[in-house]
N, C-alpha and C positions, 0 to 999 in steps of 0.2 A: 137663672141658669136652667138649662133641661137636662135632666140627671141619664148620664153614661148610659145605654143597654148593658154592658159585659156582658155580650154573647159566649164570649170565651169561657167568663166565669174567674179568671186569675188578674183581672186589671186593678189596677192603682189608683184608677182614674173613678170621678164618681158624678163630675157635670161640668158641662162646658155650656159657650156660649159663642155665637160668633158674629162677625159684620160681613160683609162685604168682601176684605181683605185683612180679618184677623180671627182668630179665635183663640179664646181664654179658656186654659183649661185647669179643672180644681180636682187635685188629689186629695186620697185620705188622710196623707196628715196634715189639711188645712190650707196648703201650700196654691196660689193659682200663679201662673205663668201664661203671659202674652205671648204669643207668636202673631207676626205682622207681615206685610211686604217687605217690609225693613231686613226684619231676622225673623227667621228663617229665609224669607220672600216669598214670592210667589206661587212659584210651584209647588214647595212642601206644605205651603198653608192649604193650597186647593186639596192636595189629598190627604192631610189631618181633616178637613174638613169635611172630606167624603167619609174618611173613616169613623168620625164620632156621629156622625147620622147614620151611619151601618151601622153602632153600636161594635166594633168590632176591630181588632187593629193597631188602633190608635196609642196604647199603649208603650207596643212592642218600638213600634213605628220610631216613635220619642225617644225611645234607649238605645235602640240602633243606631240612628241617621240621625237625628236633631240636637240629642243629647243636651249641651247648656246653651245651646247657640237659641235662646228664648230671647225676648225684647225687653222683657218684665217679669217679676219677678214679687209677689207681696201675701201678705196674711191678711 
């Protein structure tokens, strides 16, 4: 996994990983969640995906608009 920027400095978020058409992303409390084509789809993965390579974002992004609508979900 390549560990989050927080540019912000307040994120939750500490590294992700991603494919092609998903990325996995791992919170502080241990927690990773898939988002895929599937759930989310498409377009929100493209721009979680822009956003954890900006380091910046991605977060917020998640608690807004995405909320539980994740693929996966494990420890």
């Amino acid at each position: 996994m390549e560990k989050y920027q927080n540019r912000g400095g307040n994120s939750g978020i500490v590294a992700f990983t991603t494919t092609e058409d998903s990325i996995t992303v791992k919170f502080k409390d241990g927690w990773h969640y898939i988002y895929n084509s599937i759930r989310p789809g498409v377009t929100d993965v493209d721009h979680m995906i822009a956003m954890a390579k900006a380091g910046s974002g991605l977060h917020g992004y998640i608690n807004r608009k995405i909320r539980n609508n994740h693929f996966h979900k494990f420890r």
